[in-house]
VOZATOR-142661 format. One line per 5 residues: number of its first residue (from 0); for each residue x, y, z of C-alpha. Coordinates in steps of 0.001 Angstrom, whole numbers. Example, Ala and Ser with C-alpha at 12.3 -4.5 7.8 and 13.67 -1.06 7.14 Angstrom:
0 = 12300 -4500 7800  13670 -1060 7140
This chain:
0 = 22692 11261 24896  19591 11410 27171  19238 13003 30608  19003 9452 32028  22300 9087 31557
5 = 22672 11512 34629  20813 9914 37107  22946 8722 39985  23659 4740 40501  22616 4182 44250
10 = 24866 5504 46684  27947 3440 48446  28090 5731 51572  26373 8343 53560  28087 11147 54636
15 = 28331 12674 57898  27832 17212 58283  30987 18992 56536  31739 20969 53747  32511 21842 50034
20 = 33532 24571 48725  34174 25853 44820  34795 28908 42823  33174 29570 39334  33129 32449 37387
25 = 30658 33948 35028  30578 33794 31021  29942 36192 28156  28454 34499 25151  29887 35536 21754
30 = 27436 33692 19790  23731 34385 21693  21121 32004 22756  17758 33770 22471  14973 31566 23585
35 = 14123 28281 25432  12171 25053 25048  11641 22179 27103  13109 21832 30547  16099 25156 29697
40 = 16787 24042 26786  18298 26336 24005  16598 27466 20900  20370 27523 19359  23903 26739 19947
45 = 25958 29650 21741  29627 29975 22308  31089 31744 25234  34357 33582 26870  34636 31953 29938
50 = 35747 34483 32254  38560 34450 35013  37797 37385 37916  34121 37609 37725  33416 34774 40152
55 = 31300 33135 43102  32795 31639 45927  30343 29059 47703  30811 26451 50676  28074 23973 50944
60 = 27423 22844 54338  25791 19932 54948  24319 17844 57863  22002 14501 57943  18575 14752 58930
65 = 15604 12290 58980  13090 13582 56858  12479 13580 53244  11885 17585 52477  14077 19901 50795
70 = 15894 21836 53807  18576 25129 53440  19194 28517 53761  21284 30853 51691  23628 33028 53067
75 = 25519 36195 50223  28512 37808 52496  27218 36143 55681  24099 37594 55248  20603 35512 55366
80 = 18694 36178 51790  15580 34775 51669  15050 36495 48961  17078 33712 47223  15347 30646 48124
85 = 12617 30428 46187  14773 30232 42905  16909 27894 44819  13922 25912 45807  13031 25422 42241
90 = 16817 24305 40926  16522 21669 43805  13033 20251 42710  14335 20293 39207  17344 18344 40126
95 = 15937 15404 42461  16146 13203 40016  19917 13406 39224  21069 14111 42762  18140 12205 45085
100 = 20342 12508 47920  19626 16426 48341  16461 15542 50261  18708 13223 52443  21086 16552 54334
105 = 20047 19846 55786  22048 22834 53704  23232 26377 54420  24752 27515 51235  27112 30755 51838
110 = 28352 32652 48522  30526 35754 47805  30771 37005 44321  33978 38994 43443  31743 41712 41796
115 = 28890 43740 43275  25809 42799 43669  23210 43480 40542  26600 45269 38876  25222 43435 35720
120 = 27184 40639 35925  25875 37121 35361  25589 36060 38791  23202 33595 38084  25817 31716 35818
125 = 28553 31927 38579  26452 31244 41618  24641 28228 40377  27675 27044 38266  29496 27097 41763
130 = 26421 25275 43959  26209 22650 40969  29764 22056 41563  29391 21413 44941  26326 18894 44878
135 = 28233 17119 42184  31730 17330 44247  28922 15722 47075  28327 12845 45090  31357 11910 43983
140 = 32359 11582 47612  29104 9253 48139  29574 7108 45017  30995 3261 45426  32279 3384 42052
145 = 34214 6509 40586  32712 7578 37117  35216 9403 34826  36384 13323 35264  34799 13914 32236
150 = 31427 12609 33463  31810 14717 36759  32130 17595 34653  29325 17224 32543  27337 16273 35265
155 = 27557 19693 36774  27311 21679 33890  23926 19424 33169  22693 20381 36775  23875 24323 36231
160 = 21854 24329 33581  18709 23578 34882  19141 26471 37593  20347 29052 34594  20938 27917 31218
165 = 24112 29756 30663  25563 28509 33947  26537 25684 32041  28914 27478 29957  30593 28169 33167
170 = 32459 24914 34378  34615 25100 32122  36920 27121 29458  38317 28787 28137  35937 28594 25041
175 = 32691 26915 25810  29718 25943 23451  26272 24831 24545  23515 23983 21998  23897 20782 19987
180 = 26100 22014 16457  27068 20084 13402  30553 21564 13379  31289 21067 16926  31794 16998 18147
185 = 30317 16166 21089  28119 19328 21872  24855 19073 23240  21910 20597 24166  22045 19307 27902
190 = 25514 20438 29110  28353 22634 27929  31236 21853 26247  34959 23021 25752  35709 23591 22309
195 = 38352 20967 20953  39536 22742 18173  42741 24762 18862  42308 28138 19519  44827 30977 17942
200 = 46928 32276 21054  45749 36054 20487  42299 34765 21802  43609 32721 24427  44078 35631 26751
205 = 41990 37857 25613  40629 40574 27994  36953 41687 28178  36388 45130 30926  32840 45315 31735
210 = 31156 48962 32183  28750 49202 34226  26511 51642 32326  23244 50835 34295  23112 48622 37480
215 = 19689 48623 38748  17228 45574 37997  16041 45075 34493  12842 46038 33112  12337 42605 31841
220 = 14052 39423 32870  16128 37104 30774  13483 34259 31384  10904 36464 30093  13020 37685 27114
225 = 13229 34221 26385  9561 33662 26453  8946 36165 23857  10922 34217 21190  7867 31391 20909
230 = 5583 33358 18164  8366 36098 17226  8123 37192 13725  12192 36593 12960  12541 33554 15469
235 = 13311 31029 12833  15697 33027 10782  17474 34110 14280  18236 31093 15463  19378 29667 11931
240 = 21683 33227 11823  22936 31974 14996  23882 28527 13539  25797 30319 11267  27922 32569 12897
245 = 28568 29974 15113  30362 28320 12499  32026 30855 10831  33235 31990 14343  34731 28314 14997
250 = 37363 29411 11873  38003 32947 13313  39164 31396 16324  41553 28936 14624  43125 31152 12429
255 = 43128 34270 14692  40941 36622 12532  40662 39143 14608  38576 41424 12361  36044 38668 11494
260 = 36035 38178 15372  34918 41881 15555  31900 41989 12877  30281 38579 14104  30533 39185 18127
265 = 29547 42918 17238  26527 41415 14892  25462 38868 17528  25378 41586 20039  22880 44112 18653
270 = 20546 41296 16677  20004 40129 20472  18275 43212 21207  17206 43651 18041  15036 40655 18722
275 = 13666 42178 22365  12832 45536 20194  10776 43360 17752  9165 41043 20110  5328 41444 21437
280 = 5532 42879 23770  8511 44982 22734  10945 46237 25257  14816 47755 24900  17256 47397 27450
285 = 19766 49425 26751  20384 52824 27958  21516 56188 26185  25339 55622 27583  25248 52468 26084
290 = 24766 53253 22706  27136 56700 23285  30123 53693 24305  29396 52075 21064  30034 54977 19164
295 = 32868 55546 20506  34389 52320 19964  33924 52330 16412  35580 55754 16605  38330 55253 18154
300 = 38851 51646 15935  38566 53848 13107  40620 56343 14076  43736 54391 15357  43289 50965 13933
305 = 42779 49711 17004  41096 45707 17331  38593 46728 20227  34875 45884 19960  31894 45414 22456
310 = 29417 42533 23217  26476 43325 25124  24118 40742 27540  20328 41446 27732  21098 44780 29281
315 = 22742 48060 29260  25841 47115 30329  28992 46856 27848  31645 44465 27568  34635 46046 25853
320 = 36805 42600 24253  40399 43337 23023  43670 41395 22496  46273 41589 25637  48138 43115 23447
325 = 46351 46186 23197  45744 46363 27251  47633 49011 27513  46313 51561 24748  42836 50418 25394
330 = 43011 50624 29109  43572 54432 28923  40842 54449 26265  38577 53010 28973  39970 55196 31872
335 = 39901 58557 30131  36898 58178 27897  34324 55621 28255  34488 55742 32029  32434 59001 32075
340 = 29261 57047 31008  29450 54486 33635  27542 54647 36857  30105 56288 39075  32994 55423 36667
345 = 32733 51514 37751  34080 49164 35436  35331 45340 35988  39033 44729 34437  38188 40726 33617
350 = 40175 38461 30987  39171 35281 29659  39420 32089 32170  39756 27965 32463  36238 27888 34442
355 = 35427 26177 38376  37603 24228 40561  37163 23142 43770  38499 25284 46876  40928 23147 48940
C-alpha cells in the first residue's frame, strides 16, 4: 500500500463552525523502534501495550474562513500554549495532502491529558493520536461517499504518525504493531495495526504502573535519539534483533509465556539505551533511581517468584508490567518499596486498553 491511497476523494459538503471531540491514550512499546527514515518512518517493526488511563482529551473547534493559510491555536487545561504551535504547525503542513480541507476552517484545539504535564508520559502519542482522530472524524462528516471503518481507522493512525511516530500505535488496541513484519498480515510501515492473532487472557488485562523517577525535560529528544541511529556502529544488527523478538514475542502472547514475556520486554528495554550509550554522540537517560528500581525488581522476582518486570521509554522513568493477578502483591511492592525513588512518591496505576473513541 502507498500513501496515495490516503488522499481524500473531493469533498461532498462543507461544514459549518462546531465541534469534535475524542479521547486517546498513550502506548508503551514492548518491542522498540530505534530510528527513522523517510517521512517518520520506522527503522523496524515495534509492538505496543496500548494503554487505558493515560489519555488526552481534545475538542476540535472549527469555523469557515476565506483564506487559504493554516489558522489555530492550542489551548492544554484552557490555557493558550504557544509553545505548542510550532510542532502543530509542522503535523498540519505534513498532512495537507491527506486532509486539504485543514486550510479551508479556522481551529482552536483544547486538550487535557489525564496525567501531568512532562510526568514522562507519551503525550505526544496521546495528544496527536487524539487531534488525528478528530481531523479524520472531520472528514468523514464531509465525505459524499462513506469509506469503510477500517479505512477511517487507518487513516488516523497514518496521519498520527506523521505528527509522532508512535502515535500511531495509539488508535487502537489492545496489542498494536507498527513496522511492516513477515509474521504479522497486514502490518505496515505507514499506520498501526491490531494484532489478529489471539492473545492469551493473562495479557489481556495486564497492568503496567508508571514511576515517575525523573520528570523534568530530557537531555536529548526522541527525534534526536533517532537521528543518531543513521551511522551507529550496531544499527543493522539492532534493528534485525528487533525483527526477532518481535516474532518470538508474537508466540509468548499466544501461548501466555509469561516468563519469555519477561526476558524479551526486559531485553528490548535496556538494548534501547544501550544503543543511546553507544551512539556518537553518546548520551544516557536514565537516572540512578532508575537503575536502583531495576534491581529491585529482579529481587523481589527472585525472591518470591513473583512475574513482575519493567520496560523503560527513552528516559528515566519505569514502567513496572505484571499480570492482574498479581495487583495486589505487587501493588504493595510498589507502595512500600519502589515508591521511595520516585519524584515525590508519584506513580500512574495504568492497565492495558482498546485505544481512541470519539467523545459523544
Amino acid at each position: 500500500m502507498e500513501d496515495q491511497y490516503f488522499i481524500s476523494q473531493p469533498y461532498g459538503k462543507t461544514l459549518d463552525k462546531g465541534s469534535i471531540s475524542t479521547q486517546s491514550p498513550s502506548n508503551i512499546a514492548l518491542i522498540k523502534y530505534w530510528g527513522k527514515h523517510g517521512n517518520q518512518l520506522p527503522q523496524n517493526a515495534s509492538l505496543s501495550f496500548t494503554l487505558s488511563e493515560s489519555y488526552t482529551q481534545t475538542t476540535l473547534f472549527f469555523e469557515p474562513k476565506t483564506n487559504r493559510e493554516f489558522r489555530f491555536e492550542v489551548y492544554l487545561d484552557e490555557k493558550h500554549q504557544p509553545d505548542f504551535e510550532p510542532k502543530i504547525l509542522q503535523f498540519f503542513e505534513r498532512i495537507e495532502k491527506y486532509v486539504p480541507f485543514i486550510t479551508d476552517y479556522a481551529f482552536r484545539i483544547h486538550t487535557h491529558n489525564s496525567f501531568p504535564h512532562s510526568s514522562g508520559i507519551a503525550s505526544s502519542a496521546s495528544g496527536m493520536s487524539a487531534l488525528a482522530l478528530c481531523l479524520v472524524e472531520l472528514q468523514k462528516q464531509m465525505d459524499d461517499i462513506k469509506n469503510t471503518e477500517n479505512y477511517y481507522l487507518q487513516k488516523a493512525s497514518f496521519l498520527a504518525r506523521l505528527g509522532s511516530g508512535s502515535a500511531c500505535r495509539s488508535i487502537e488496541g489492545p496489542v498494536v504493531v507498527w513496522g511492516k513484519h513477515p509474521a504479522v498480515a497486514g502490518s505496515s510501515d505507514l499506520y498501526g495495526c491490531v494484532l489478529k492473532e489471539k492473545i492469551h487472557p493473562v495479557f489481556t488485562d495486564y497492568r503496567d504502573t508508571i514511576l515517575l523517577v525523573d520528570q523534568d525535560q530530557k537531555e536529548v529528544s526522541s527525534s534526536q535519539g533517532h537521528s543518531l541511529m543513521q551511522g551507529h556502529p550496531f544499527a543493522e544488527v539492532r534493528f534485525s534483533q528487533a525483527s526477532q523478538n518481535l516474532h518470538k514475542l508474537l508466540d509468548v502472547l499466544q501461548v501466555g509465556d509469561v516468563s519469555g514475556f519477561i526476558e524479551i520486554i526486559e531485553s528490548e528495554a535496556l538494548t534501547l539505551h544501550a544503543m543511546m550509550m553507544t551512539s556518537i554522540p553518546y548520551f544516557i537517560l536514565m537516572k540512578p533511581n532508575t537503575l536502583e528500581i531495576i534491581k529491585r525488581i529482579w529481587d523481589f522476582r527472585r525472591e518470591t517468584g513473583s512475574s513482575v518486570c519493567f520496560t523503560l521509554d527513552a528516559g528515566a522513568n519505569v514502567h513496572v508490567l505484571f499480570p492482574e493477578r498479581e495487583k495486589e502483591t505487587v501493588g504493595n511492592f510498589i507502595k512500600e518499596e519502589l515508591a521511595d525513588f520516585c519524584q515525590n512518591r508519584k506513580f500512574i496505576v495504568d492497565s492495558v486498553g482498546l485505544g481512541a473513541f470519539i467523545k459523544s
